[in-house]
N, C-alpha and C positions, 0 to 999 in steps of 0.2 A: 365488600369491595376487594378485590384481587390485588396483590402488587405483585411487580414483578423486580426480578435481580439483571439489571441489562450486563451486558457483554462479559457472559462470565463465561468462563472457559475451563473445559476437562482435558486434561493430558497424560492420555496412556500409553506406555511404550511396552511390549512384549517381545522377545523372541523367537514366537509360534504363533500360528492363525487361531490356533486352539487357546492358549492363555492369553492371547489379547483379546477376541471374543468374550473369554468368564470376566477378565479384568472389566472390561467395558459392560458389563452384564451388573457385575456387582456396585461397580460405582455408580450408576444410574439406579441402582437400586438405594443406593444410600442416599443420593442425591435429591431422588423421588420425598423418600424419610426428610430428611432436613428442610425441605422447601413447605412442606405438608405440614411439619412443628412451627416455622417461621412464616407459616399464612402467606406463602407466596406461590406464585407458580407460575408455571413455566411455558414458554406462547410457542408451542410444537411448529405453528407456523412461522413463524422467527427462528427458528432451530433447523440447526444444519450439522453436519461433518464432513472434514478432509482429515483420508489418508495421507500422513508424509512420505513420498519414499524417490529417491532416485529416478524410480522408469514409472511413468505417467500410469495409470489404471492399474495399479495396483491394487490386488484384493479385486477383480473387476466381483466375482460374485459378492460381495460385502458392499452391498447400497441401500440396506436401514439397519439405523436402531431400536427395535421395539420397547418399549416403555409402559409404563404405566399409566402415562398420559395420552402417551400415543406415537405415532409412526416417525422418527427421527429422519429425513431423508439424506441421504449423503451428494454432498456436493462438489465440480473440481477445484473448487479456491471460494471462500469465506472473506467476508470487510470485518476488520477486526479492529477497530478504535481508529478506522480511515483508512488501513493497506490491508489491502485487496492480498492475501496471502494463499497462492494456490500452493497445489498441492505437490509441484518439485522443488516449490521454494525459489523458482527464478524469478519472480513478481514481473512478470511480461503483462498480468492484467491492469498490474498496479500502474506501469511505466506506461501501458495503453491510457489509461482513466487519467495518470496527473498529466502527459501529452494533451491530452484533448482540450485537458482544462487551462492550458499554459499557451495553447496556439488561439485558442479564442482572446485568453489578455492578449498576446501581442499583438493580434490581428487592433483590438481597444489601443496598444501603445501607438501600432503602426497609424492610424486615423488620428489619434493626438498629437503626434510630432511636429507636423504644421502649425498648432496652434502654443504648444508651449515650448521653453526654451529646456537645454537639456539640464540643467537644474534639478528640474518637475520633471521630468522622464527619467532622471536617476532614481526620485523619490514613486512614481508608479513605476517602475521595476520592482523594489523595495516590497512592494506591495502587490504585485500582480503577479509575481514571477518566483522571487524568492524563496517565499514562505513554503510555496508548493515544492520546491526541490530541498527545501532544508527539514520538512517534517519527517522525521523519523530515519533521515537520510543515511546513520550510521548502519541500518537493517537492510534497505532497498536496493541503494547505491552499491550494496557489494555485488551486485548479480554483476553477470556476464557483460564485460564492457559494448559487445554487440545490441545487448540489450538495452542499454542506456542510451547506446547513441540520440535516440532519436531525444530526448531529453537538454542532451549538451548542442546539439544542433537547432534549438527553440531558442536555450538559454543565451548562446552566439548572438543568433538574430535581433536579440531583446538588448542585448549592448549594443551592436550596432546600430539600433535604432535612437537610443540616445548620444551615442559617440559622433555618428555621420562616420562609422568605419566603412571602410567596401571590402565587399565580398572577396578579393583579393588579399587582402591582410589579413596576416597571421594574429589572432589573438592572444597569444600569450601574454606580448608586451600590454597592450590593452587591459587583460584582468590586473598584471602587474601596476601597470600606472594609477588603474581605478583604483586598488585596492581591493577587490571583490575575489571569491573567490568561485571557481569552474564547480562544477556539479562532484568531481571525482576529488578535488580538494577538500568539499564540505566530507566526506565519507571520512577520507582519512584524519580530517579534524577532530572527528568526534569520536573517533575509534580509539 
């Protein structure tokens, strides 16, 4: 019976195409070694890599790893314990993927608010909204405030659906009052 080691992660840093190539050569060779002594291995279809680097397609010729198991394919951004972390490190796929997942809850707040009082719509906020903007928030949240936006304009919507605020009011006073804190607040809390 096979097992395997989930989300494990290699990180190699070189300053040539040439010694990050052998680097990457010889730790998948050691790799290969230690998974083969500890009876595990390794699911080449689960198995990915991203280049890091400033300008997107970098290395464009460098899209496998060959192994001993087999064909490593290179990917533009990997999920890595939930964040979607490409490969310039601005997490747009991330800030895509928890969006999606934050406008569907409110769209759920938005069809509840009629039926409970804002009490219970503080408490599924809590639970619909928060969690998703507060995981891992000290990592993601630094990206590009462009990037975010679309996140802190969810997050808005999701107080006002329990406040009765309109879209005219400034929310500042509003997180103030509730006590809650805005998407770019949680970054710097935890930093």
């Amino acid at each position: 019976m096979p097992l395997f080691a989930d989300d494990t992660t290699l990180v190699c840093v070189a300053p040539t195409e040439e010694l990050l190539m052998s680097t990457i050569n010889a730790a998948m060779s050691r790799i290969c070694t230690w998974l083969k002594i500890n009876h595990l291995d390794l699911n080449i279809d689960k198995s990915n890599f991203v280049i890091f680097s400033r300008s997107p397609n970098f290395y464009p010729w460098f899209t496998e790893i060959i192994s001993e198991r087999g064909i490593i394919k290179r990917t533009r951004f990997t999920k890595y314990l939930g964040i979607n972390v490409d490969e310039t490190l601005s997490f747009k796929d991330h800030v895509k993927s928890v969006s999606k997942i934050l406008s569907r809850n409110l769209g759920i707040m938005r069809k509840l608010k009629h039926i409970f009082p804002p009490n219970v719509l503080r408490l599924l906020y809590f639970s619909l909204i928060h969690p998703y903007i507060l995981y891992c928030s000290s990592i993601w949240l630094g990206t590009f405030p462009s990037i975010v936006h679309p996140i802190r304009v969810i997050q808005n919507n999701a107080i006002r659906v329990f406040c009765g605020v309109g879209n005219q009011e400034s929310m500042r006073s509003v997180y103030r009052d509730l006590n809650i804190m805005p998407a770019a607040g949680l970054r710097d809390f935890y930093i």
